[in-house]
C-alpha distance (Angstrom), angle and dihedral (degrees) to the residues before:
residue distance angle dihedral
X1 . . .
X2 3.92 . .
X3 3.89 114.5 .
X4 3.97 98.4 163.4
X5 3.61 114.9 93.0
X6 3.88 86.5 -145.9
X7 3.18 97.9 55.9
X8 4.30 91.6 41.9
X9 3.77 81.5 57.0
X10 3.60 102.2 57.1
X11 3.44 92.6 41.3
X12 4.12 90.3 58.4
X13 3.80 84.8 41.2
X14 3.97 92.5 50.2
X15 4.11 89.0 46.7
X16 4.06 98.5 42.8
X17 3.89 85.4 49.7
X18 4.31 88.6 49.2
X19 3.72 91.1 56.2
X20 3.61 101.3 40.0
X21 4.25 90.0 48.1
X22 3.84 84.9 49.9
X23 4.12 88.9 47.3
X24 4.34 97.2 35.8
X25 3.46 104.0 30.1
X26 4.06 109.0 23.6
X27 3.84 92.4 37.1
X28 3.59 89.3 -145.7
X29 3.77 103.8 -165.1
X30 3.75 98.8 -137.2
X31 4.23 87.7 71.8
X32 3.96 83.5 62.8
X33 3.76 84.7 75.2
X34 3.61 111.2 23.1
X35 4.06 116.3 40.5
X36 3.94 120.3 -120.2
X37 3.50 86.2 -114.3
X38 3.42 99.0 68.7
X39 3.67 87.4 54.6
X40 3.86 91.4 53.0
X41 3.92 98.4 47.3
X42 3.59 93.4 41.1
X43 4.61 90.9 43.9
X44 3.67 79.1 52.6
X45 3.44 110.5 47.7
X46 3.79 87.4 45.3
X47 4.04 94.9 53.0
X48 4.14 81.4 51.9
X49 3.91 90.3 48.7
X50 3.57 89.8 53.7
X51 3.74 98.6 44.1
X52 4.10 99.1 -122.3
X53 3.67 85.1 149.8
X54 3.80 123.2 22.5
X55 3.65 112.9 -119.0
X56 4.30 90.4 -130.2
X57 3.42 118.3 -174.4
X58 3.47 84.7 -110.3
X59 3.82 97.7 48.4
X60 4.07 83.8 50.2
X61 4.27 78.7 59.7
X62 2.94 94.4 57.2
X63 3.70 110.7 40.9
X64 4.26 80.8 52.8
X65 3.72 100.9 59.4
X66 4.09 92.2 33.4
X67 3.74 83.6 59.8
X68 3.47 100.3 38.2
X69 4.11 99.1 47.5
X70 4.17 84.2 49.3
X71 3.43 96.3 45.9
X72 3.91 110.1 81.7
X73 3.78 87.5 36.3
X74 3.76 95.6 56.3
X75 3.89 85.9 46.0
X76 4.12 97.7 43.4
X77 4.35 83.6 45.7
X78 3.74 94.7 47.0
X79 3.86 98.2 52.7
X80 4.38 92.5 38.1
X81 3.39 92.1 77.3
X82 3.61 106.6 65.6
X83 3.73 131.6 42.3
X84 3.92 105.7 -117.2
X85 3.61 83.5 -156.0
X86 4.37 86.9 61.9
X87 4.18 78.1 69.4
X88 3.64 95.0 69.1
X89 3.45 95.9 48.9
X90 3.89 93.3 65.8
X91 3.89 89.4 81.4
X92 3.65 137.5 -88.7
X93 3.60 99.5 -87.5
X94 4.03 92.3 52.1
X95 4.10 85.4 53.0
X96 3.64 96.7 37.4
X97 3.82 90.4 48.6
X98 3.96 97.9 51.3
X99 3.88 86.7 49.6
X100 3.74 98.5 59.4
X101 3.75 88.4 40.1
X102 3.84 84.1 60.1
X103 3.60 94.8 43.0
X104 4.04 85.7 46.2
X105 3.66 95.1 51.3
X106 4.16 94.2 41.9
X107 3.62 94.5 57.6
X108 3.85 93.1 40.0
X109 3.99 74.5 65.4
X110 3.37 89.4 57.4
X111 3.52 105.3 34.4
X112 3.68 86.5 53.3
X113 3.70 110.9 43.7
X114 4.38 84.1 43.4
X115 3.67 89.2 55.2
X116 4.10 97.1 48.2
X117 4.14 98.5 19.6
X118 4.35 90.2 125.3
X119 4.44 83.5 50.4
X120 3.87 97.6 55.0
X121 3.69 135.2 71.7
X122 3.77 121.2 -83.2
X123 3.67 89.0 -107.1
X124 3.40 97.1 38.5
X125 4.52 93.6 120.9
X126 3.71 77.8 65.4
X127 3.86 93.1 63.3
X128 3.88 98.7 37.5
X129 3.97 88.4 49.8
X130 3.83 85.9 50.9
X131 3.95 93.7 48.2
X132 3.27 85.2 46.1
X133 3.36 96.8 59.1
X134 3.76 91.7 58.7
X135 3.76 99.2 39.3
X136 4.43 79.7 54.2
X137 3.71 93.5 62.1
X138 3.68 110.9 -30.4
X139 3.74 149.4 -78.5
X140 3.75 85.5 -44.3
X141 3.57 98.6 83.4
X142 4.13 97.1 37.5
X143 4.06 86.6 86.4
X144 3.99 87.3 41.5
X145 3.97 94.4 54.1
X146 3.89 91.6 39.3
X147 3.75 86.6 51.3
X148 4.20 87.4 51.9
X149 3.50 98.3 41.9
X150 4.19 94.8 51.7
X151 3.54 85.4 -122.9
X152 3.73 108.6 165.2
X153 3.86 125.2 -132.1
X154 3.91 112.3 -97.8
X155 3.36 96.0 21.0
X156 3.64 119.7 142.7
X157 4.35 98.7 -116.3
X158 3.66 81.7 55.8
X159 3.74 105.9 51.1
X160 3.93 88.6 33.5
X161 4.58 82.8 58.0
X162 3.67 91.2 50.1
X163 3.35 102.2 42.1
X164 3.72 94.1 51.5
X165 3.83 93.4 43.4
X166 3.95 96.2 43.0
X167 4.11 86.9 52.6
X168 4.30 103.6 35.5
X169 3.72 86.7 34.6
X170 3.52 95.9 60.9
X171 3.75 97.0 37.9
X172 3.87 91.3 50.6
X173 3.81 80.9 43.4
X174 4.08 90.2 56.1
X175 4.17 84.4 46.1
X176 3.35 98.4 54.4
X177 3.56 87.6 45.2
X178 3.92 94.3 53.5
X179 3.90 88.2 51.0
X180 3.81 86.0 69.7
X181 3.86 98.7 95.3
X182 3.63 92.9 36.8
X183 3.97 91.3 70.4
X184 3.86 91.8 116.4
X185 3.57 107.6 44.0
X186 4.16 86.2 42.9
X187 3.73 87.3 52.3
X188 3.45 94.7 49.0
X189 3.76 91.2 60.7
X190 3.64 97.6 45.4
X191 3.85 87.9 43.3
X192 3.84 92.0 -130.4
X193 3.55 129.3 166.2
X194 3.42 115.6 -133.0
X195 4.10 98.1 -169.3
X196 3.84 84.6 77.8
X197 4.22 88.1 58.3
X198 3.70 88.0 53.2
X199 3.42 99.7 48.4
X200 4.24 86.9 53.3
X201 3.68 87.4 50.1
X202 3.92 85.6 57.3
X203 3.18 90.5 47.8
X204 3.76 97.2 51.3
X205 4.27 92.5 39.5
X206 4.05 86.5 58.7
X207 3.98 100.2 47.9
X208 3.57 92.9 45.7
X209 3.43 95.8 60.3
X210 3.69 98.6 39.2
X211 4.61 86.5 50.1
X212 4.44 84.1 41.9
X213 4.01 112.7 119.9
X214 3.26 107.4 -163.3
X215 3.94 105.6 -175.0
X216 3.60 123.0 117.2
X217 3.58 116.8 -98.7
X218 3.69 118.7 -96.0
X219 3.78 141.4 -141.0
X220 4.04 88.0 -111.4
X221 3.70 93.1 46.7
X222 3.82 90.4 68.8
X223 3.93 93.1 42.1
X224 3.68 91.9 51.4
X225 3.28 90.3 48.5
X226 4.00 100.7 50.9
X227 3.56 88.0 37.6
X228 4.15 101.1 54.7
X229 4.16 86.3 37.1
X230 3.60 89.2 58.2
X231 3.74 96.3 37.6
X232 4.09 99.2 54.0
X233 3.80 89.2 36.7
X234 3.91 92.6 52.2
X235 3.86 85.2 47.0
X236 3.60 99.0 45.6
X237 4.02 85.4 53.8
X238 3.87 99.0 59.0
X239 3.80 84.8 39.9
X240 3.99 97.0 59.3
X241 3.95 102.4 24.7
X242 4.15 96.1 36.8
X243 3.73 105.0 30.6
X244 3.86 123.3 15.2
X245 4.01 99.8 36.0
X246 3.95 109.5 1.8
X247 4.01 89.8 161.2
X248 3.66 93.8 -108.0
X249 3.80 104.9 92.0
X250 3.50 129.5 136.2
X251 3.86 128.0 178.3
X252 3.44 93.5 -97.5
X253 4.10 85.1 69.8
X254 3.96 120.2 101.9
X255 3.99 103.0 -96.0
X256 3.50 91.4 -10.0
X257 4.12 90.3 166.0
X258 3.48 92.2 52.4
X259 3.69 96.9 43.6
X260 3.52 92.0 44.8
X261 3.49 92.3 47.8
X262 3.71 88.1 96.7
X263 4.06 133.5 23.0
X264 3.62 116.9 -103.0
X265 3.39 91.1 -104.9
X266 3.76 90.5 55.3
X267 3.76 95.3 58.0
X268 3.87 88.7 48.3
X269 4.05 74.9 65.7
X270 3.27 99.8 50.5
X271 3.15 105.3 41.7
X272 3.54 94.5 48.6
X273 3.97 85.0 59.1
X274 3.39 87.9 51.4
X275 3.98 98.9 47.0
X276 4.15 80.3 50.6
X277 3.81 90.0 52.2
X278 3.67 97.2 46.2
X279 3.75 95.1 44.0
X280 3.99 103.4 55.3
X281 3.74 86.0 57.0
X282 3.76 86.4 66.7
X283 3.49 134.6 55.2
X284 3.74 88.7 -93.0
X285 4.47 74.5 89.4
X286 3.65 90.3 70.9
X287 3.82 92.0 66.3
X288 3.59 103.9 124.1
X289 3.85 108.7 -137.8
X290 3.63 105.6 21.6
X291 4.04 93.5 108.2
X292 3.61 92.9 53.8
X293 4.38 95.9 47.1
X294 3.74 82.6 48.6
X295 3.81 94.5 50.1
X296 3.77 89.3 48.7
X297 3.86 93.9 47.8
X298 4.02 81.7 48.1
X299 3.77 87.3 61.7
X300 4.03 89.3 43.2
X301 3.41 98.1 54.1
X302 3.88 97.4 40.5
X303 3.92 91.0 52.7
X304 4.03 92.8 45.3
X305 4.05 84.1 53.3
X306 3.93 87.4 49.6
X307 3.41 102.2 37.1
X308 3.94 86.6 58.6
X309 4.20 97.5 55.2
X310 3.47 118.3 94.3
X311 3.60 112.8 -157.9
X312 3.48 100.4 -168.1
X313 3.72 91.8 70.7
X314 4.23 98.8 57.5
X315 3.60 120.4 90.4
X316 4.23 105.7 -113.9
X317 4.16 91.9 -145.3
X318 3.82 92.2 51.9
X319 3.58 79.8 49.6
X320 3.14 96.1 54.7
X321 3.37 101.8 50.5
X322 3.87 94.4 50.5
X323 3.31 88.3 55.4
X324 3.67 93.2 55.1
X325 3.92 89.5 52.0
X326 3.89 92.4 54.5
X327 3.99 89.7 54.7
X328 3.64 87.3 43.1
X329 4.08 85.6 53.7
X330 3.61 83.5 53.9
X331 3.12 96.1 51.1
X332 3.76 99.7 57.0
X333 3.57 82.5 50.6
X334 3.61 100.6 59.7
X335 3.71 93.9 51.0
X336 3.77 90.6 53.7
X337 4.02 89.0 48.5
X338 3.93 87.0 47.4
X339 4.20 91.1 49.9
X340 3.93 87.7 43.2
X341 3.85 92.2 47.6
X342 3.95 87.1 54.8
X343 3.67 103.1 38.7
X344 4.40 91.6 44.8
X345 4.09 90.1 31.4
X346 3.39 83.3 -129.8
X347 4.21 121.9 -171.5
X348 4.30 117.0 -115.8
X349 3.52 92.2 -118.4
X350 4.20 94.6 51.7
X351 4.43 85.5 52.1
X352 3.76 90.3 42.2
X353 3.65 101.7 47.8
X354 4.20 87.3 40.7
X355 3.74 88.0 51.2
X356 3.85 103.1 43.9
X357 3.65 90.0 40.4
X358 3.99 88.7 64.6
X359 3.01 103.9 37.8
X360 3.96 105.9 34.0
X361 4.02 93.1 21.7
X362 3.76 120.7 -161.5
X363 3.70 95.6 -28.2
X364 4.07 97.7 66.7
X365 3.95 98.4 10.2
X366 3.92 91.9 78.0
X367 4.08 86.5 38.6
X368 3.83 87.7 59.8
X369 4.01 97.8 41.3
X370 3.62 92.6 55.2
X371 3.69 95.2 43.6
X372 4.13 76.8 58.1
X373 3.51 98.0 45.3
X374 4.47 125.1 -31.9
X375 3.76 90.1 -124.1
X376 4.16 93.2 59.7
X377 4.13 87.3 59.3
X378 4.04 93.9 91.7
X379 4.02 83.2 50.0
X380 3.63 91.4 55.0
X381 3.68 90.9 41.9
X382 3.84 85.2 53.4
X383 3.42 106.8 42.7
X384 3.79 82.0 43.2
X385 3.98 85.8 60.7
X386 3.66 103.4 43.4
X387 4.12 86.2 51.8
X388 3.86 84.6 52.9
X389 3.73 85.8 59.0
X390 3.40 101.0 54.4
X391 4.01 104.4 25.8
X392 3.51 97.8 81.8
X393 4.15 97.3 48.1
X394 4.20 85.5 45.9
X395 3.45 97.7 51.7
X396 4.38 92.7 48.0
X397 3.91 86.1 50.8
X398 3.78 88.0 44.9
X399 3.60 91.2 54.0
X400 3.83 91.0 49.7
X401 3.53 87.3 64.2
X402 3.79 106.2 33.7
X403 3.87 76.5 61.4
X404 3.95 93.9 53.3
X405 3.65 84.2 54.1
């Protein structure tokens, strides 16, 4: 049994780096269809179920800060790279159609958790707001929403959220998927035309390759990179936990019901968002680099949330039956998506890519658009971004009213 936290560490490092060789490098077909982070949480949370390290009070320590100090520079790297104002250029449909899929799958939320409230867990708004989180952008923002809703690692709202988004995620994932050769019969019953898709793929084909740098990476990319991460996400910190909310405010304070509004540690959320938002509309974007330290730290922070949930402590039929609410979340929001498809005559590819890119974010979205057609993928990747952006915020004012409820 492993009791050093160095030696945890490198053991999480050794296992992320397995799965992502066997995903990058030996294109192993099976990551087509379920995401390497699924294979991460769930390699995690097993090791902790079978007590190959010891979850010390001092390992728990550790695992806490780790996460926390990564956090706001995964989320400020993640959202630098692309311009959220590229997403509004994809068309009105493409925006209007991931915005009532986000409306669809926030008051399935509601709908839900109103209709079975007296059959879930006391803390059960604290799950759904999680989930939510992911199924608003992906897996990105669970750690961010955890982090602003003091939920603590290896708690039971948290391993109940990732369980039920690692296993409906990937079977809506494997749906969608399936829908792919069905793209003329489903237009025919929306009545959708799909010359206006092509003509956004076009679109999207010539701007990438006007915005492409193709220089090698350099030494100074990386440091930049590091460096700036560190820098916002350090600032954002003393920002959220020293001056906006430091946990101390009375009424007497200036905007004390704003500020308290959220924790500390939920401003250090948002405004890392926001830093990330701000900055790829400057040339801070043309940083070579940043996308690929924020997809590691992505993988970091995901496996230190993993490694940290024992399974053998969670009851399997309360399990079961939050696992049953999240597909009957989904379910709600496929009708909508179905009704919306109809009403807008809206193309397969436009629902799919607005779906996936809520509820799997920029980690499946582009894996759906290109099984739809290779020249969708920065779409997905885009959509995937702009849900980043807003998943995290969503889910905290979800929670605010799940807990009114």
């Amino acid at each position: 049994m492993i009791t050093s936290p160095f030696s945890f560490f490198s053991l999480l490092m050794i296992f992320i780096t397995a799965v992502l060789f066997c995903e990058k490098r030996l294109q192993w077909r099976l990551f087509k269809i379920i995401p390497a982070l699924t294979f991460i949480y769930f390699g995690g949370m097993i090791g902790a179920s079978l007590h190959i390290w010891e979850l010390t009070p001092e390992m728990r320590v550790f695992i806490g800060k780790l996460k926390y100090y990564l956090l706001p520079m995964m989320l400020f790297l993640l959202l630098l790279k692309n311009d959220i104002r590229d997403v509004f250029k994809l068309g009105p449909r493409l925006m209007g159609s991931f915005l009532t899929v986000t409306a669809s799958i926030v008051a399935g939320f509601i709908i839900v958790y109103t209709a079975f409230k007296s059959h879930f867990e006391v803390d059960a708004w604290q799950t759904l707001s999680i989930l939510s989180s992911s199924w608003i952008g992906g897996s990105t923002n669970m750690a961010a929403t955890q982090q602003g809703l003091n939920v603590a690692d290896g708690s039971q709202a948290l391993t109940y959220a990732f369980l039920m988004d690692n296993i409906c995620a990937s079977i809506w994932l494997v749906l969608m998927i399936s829908f792919a050769p069905m793209r003329e019969k489903f237009n025919k019953f929306s009545g959708a035309n799909s010359a206006d898709v092509d003509k956004i793929i076009e679109h999207i084909n010539i701007t990438a390759a006007k915005n492409e740098d193709k220089r090698e990476y350099e030494f100074m990319d990386f440091m930049i990179t590091i460096g700036l991460g560190l820098a916002v996400a350090g600032a954002v910190m003393v920002l959220g936990k020293q001056y906006i909310n430091p946990g101390n405010l009375t009424d007497e304070n200036f905007l004390s019901g704003l500020r308290g509004f959220f924790s500390g540690s939920g401003w250090v959320v948002v405004l890392a968002t926001i830093a990330g938002i701000i900055g790829s509309m400057t040339p801070l974007k043309s940083v070579k680099g940043s996308d690929h330290v924020g997809s590691v730290l992505l993988y970091v922070v995901v496996g230190l949330i993993a490694t940290s949930t024992d399974f053998s402590t969670i009851d399997f039929g309360d399990t079961a039956f939050y696992i049953l609410a999240g597909f009957l979340i989904l379910l709600f929001h496929l009708m909508v998506l179905l009704i919306m498809a109809k009403v807008f005559k809206l193309d397969l590819y436009i629902c799919g890519i607005a779906s996936q890119a809520n509820i799997g974010g920029s980690v499946s979205a582009p894996i759906l658009a290109g099984t739809y057609n290779k020249a969708l993928v920065p779409a997905g990747l885009m959509m995937g971004i702009f849900g980043s952006a807003i998943g995290t915020v969503s889910a905290l004012m979800l929670a605010k009213i799940l807990m009114t409820l």
